[in-house]
N, C-alpha and C positions, 0 to 999 in steps of 0.2 A: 521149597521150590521157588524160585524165580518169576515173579507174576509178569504180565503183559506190559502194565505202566514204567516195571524198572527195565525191563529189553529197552522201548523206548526208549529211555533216559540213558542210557548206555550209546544207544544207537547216534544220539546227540551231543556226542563227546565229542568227534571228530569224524569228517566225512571217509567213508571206505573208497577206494581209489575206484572200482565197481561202481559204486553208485552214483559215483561224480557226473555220468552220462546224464542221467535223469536230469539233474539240476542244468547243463548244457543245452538238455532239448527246452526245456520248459525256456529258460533266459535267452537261446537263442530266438526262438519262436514269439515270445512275447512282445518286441516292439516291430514288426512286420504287421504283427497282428493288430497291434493298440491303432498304429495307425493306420489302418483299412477301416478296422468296424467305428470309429472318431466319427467316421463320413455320414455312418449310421441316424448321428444326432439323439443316440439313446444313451440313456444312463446305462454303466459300463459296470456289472459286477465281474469283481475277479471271486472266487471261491475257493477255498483251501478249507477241503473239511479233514485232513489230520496235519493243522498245523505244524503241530514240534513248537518250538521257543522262540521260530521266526530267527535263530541267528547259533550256530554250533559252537562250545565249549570252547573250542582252537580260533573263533574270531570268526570262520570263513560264515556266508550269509547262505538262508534257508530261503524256501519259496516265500514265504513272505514279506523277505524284506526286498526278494529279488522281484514280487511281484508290484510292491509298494514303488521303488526305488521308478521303474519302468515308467508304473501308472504317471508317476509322479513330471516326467521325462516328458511322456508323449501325450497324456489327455487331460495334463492340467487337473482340475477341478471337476473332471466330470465319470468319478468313477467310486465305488463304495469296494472295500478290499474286506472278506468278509472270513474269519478265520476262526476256527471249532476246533475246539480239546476237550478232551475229555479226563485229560490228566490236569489237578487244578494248579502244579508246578510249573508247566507248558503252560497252563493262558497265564500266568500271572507274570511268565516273561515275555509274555506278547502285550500285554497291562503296561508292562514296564518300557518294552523296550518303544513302544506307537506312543503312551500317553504323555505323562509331564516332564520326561527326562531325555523324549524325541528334542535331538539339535536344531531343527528347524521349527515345528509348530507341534503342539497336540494334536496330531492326527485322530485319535480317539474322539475328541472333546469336540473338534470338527465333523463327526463324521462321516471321515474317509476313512477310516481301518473301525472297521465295526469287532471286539473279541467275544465269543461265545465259548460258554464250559456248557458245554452238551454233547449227547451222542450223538454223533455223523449221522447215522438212519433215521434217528428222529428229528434230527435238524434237517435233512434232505424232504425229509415229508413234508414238515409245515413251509419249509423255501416252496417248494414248488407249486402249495396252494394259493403262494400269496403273490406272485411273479404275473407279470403283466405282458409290457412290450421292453421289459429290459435286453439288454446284449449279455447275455453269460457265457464266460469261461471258468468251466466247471473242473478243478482239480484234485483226483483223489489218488491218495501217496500212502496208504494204509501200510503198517506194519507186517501185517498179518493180513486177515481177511474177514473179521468183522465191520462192518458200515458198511462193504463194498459188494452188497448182496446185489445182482442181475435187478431184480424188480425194485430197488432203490435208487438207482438213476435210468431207468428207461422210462419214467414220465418226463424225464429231460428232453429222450431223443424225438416226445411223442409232442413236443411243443409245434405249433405253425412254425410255418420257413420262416416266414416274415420276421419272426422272433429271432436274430440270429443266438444261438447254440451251438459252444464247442467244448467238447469231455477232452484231458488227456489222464485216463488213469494208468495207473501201474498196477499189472495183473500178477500178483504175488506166486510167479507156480513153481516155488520149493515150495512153498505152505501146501497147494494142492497134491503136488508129488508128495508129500509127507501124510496128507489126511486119506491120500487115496489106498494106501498100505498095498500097492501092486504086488507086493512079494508073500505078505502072509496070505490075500485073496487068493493068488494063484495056487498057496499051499492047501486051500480052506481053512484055514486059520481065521473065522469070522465070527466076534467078538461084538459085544453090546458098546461098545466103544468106538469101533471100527462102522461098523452099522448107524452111528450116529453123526460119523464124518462126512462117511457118505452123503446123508441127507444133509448136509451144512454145505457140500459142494454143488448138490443139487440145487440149492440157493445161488449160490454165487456166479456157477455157471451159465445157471435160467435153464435148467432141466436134466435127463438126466443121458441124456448123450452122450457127455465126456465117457460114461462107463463104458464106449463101445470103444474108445481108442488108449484110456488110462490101464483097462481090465480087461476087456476079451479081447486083445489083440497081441497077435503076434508080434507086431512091430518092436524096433529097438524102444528104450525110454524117449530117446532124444526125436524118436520118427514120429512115436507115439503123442510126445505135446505139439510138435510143431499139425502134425493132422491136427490139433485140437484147436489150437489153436484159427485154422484154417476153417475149420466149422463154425466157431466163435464169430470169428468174422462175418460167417455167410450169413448168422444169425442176427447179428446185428447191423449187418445191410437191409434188413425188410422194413427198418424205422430211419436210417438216416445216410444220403447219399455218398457217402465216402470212408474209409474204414482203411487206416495205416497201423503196423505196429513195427516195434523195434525188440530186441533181444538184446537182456542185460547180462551177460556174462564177466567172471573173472577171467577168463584165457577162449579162445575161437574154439575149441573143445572139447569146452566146458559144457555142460546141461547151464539151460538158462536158468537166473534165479528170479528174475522178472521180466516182463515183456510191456513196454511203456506202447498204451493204444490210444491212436489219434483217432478224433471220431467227430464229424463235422459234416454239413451240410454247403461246404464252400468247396468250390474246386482248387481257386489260389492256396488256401489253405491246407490242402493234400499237396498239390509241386509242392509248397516253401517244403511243409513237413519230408516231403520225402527226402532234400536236399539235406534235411538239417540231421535227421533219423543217421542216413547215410554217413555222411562225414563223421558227426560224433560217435559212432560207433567204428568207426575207421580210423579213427583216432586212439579210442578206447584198446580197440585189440592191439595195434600198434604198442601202442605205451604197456602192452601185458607182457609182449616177450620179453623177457630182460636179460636170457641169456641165450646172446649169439650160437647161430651154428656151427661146429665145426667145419672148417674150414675155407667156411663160407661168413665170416661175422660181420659182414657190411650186406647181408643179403635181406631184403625186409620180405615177411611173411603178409599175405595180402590174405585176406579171406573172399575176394572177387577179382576177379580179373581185368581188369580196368584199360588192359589193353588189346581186350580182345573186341575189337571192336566190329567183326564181321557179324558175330551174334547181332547185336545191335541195328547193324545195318539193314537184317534179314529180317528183325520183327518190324522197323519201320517199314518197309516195303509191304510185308505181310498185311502192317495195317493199312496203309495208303488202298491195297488190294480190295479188299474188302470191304470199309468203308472209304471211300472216296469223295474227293473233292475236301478237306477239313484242311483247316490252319495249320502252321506248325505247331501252333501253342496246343489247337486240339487233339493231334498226335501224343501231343505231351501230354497230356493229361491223360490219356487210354494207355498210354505206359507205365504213370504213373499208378495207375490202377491195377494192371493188371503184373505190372513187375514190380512192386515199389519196392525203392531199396536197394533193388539192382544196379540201378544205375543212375547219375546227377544228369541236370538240365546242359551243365556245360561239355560234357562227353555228349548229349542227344544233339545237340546245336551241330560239336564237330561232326557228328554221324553224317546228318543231313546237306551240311555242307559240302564233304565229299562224296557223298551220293550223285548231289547235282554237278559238281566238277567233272566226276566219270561219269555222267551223262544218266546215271541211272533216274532218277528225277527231277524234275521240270518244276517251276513253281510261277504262281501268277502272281505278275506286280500288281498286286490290290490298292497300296498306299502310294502308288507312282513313286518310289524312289529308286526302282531298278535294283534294288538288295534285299536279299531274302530278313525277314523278319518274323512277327510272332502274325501275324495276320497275313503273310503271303499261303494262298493254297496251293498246295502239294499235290502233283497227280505222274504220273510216269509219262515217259514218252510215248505209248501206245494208246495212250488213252486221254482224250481234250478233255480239258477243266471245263467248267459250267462258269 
């Protein structure tokens, strides 16, 4: 049988065109970010606890070198890049590829790419004992779903604000769909085996909840994770202000194979992500048709509607309603929350723009320039601004 270490190492041959998203959000989001939390004046861990080689069989580059290459771009000197394996093949070309035979400096030997051969759950415990007033971005890209147990990074989300803290991991849920056995449970076909998944997802999940929408429910599979998902979420809104995820699919309807979760106590940080989530998955499904419709072969399949723009039109008014008197930026961000993914900031801009053309809302020149902007407040015509 096929152990875990050699899937890995398989998996590290060459990137699955699937999984290209993940490595897009991570790279895209990385130097928005280097350069906001720089401001901070705190030392800047990146983290990567399942490494891989830091760089794939076919040449193309891994989160580490993509995280290294960044660090290196936007914060100078002021950042420790810290990367766990547990496979001793994997660190030893992270050894390799950072230390004496790196084209610019020893990164190793300096300091700045720290490599650890340990296990991700025990290396997450003693990180978090030892963690100060650092800036962490916390990356976990697990195979499977060992290290990425619920109670092994929620003392992250449990750190002070002050501390800035940002998780993006990837929620393995083929693994879960596979461990959850929905089709023998429903038969009772329930197994010392089966029984013991169970309790491995009650780990991962933080309890045992997923059973109400994995197993006693009617729903479709695909109705079934995304509710779970949506719980997931609510769950881990009680520890940290903001909560985005994305779906990694081979085709728009497919079952996901993973779902990459942005999880941060920054508002900027939710927009960028939603924008970056958005398009590289819009991209992603794009590049999955490969074979035109008949009759129609210049027709592109959209998985949202991008020009439906009355929807849109109708939740900002909704919200202007409700809460009143906020910037445009702070509409944005309550869409961001509460649709992410729906929809980008450059569709919300045009929304509001012609909102106010057709008269339906009003905005106050706050920055005396007479042009709507991200600090002009929004209120309708029936109702004066404060």
């Amino acid at each position: 049988m096929t152990n875990r270490k050699e899937l890995d190492r398989e998996f590290f041959k060459g990137k699955r065109p699937w999984s290209k998203i993940k490595d897009e959000v991570l790279g895209k989001y990385l130097k928005p970010y280097l350069a906001k939390v720089k401001m901070l004046k705190k030392e800047i861990l990146l983290i990567d606890t399942f490494a891989g080689p830091g760089k794939f069989d076919d040449g193309e580059s891994g989160s580490p070198l993509m995280m290294v290459q960044m660090a290196r771009k936007m914060v100078n000197d002021n950042y420790k890049a810290i990367f766990v394996n547990n496979d001793r093949v994997h660190h030893e070309s992270i050894l390799h590829l950072f230390g004496e035979k790196c084209p610019l400096e020893n990164l190793i030997e300096n300091q700045k790419v720290i490599p650890i051969y340990d296990d991700a759950k025990k290396f997450l415990i003693r990180l978090n004992s030892s963690l100060t007033d650092q800036t962490v971005f916390l990356y976990l890209d697990p195979y499977a779903l060992e290290g990425c147990e619920f109670n092994t990074w929620l003392p992250f989300l449990k750190r002070e604000q002050k501390a800035s803290t940002e998780i993006l991991v990837n929620i393995n849920i083929s693994a879960i769909r596979r461990l959850a056995s929905r089709k023998s449970f429903s038969k009772g076909k329930i197994n010392n085996e089966i029984i013991r998944h169970h309790k491995r997802l009650d780990e991962v999940i933080g309890g045992k909840y997923w059973r109400e929408f994995l197993l006693g429910s009617s729903l479709s599979q695909k109705d079934a994770e995304e509710e779970l998902m949506k719980k997931f979420k609510k769950r881990i809104l009680k520890y940290v202000k903001y909560v985005g995820y994305c779906p990694v699919k081979e085709k728009p309807k497919n079952l996901a194979k993973f779902y990459i979760m942005f999880l941060s106590n920054s508002e900027d940080g939710l927009m960028l992500m939603n924008d970056i989530m958005c398009k590289a998955y819009d991209t992603r499904m794009k590049k999955s048709i490969t074979k035109p419709i008949p009759l129609f072969p210049d027709m592109e399949i959209k998985w949202r509607n991008e020009e439906n723009t009355m929807e849109l039109r109708n939740i900002i008014l909704t919200f202007i309603t409700s809460e009143p008197n906020k910037s445009r930026k702070e509409y944005w961000l309550l869409i961001c929350i509460d649709y992410f993914m729906q929809y980008i900031e450059r569709e919300y801009r045009a929304a509001v723009k012609d909102l106010h053309h057709d008269n339906k809302l009003l905005f106050k020149n706050v920055k005396g320039t007479k042009r709507l902007n991200d600090h002009s407040i929004l209120y309708l015509p029936d109702h004066k601004s404060i």
